[in-house]
Phi, psi and omega in degrees: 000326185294311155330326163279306170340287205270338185278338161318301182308315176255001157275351168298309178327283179312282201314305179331264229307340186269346172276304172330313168291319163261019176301111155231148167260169181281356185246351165314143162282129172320156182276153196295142194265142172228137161212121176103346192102010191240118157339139210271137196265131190237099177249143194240114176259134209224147181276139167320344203259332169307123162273327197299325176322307186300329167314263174342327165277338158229035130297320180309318190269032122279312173277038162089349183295122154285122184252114166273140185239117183243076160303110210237153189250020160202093189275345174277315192302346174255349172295293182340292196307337196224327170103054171232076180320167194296309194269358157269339211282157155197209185300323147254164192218138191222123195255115171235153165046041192070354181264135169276156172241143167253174152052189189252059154348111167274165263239312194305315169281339148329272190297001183270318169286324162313331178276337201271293211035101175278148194270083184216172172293295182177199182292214115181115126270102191282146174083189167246095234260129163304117192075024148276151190312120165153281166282040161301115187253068165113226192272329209282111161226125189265129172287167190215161184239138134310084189256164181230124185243180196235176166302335175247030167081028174256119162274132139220208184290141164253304196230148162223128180242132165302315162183178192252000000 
């Protein structure tokens, strides 16, 4: 009996501990990405003259991202550097897990792609879309899409929001 006891016990222990870890609901926040036992590294370049970038870094650190902040005097020379065209760009650029984020990407879709991990460059939202993390004016959310570009200059949709 002592025996059923404790064998009850530490398959209760795990499946706790495995549901618990692998619990998501469709109303849940994805659970925090971990890799190595450490949280995901956000390192982030951003021009001193932005305000909204600092908005946009702690949306990340609300959703669980180590966020590094590299305030930089030339932010097109780290879009070059990473392969982010004019026409993806937007105020910042964020190398998280090898994917580049352009812009202000919200955090959710981030982390779905780090669990997918799509054979793509990274994110962007271009320009600067009003009711995106970041630019939250009020009430005023305008829709905006998530593209996903690739290594050979291929865009397309990822995410489309009526608004956010």
């Amino acid at each position: 009996m002592k025996k059923v006891a404790i064998a009850i016990s530490i398959i209760c222990i795990f499946g706790f501990k495995f549901n618990i870890s692998h619990a998501e609901s469709v109303w849940d926040e994805p659970t925090i990405i971990v890799q190595e036992g450490k949280r995901i590294e956000a390192v982030v370049y951003r021009s001193p003259t932005c305000g909204c970038c600092s908005k946009w870094l702690a949306h990340l650190k609300t959703h669980g991202f180590n966020v590094q902040d590299n305030v930089v005097e030339d932010i097109q020379q780290i879009k070059d550097k990473y392969g982010v065209s004019r026409s993806l760009s937007s105020c910042h650029t964020a190398i998280i897990d090898g994917y580049v984020v352009e812009g202000h990407v919200p955090a959710n879709d981030i982390k779905t792609m780090l669990r997918d991990k799509p054979g793509i460059k990274g994110l962007t939202v271009p320009g600067m879309e009003v009711g995106t993390p970041g630019m939250e004016m009020g009430d005023k959310q305008a829709p905006f899409n998530v593209m996903a570009f690739d290594s050979d200059g291929q865009v397309k949709l990822y995410k489309a929001y009526d608004k956010y």
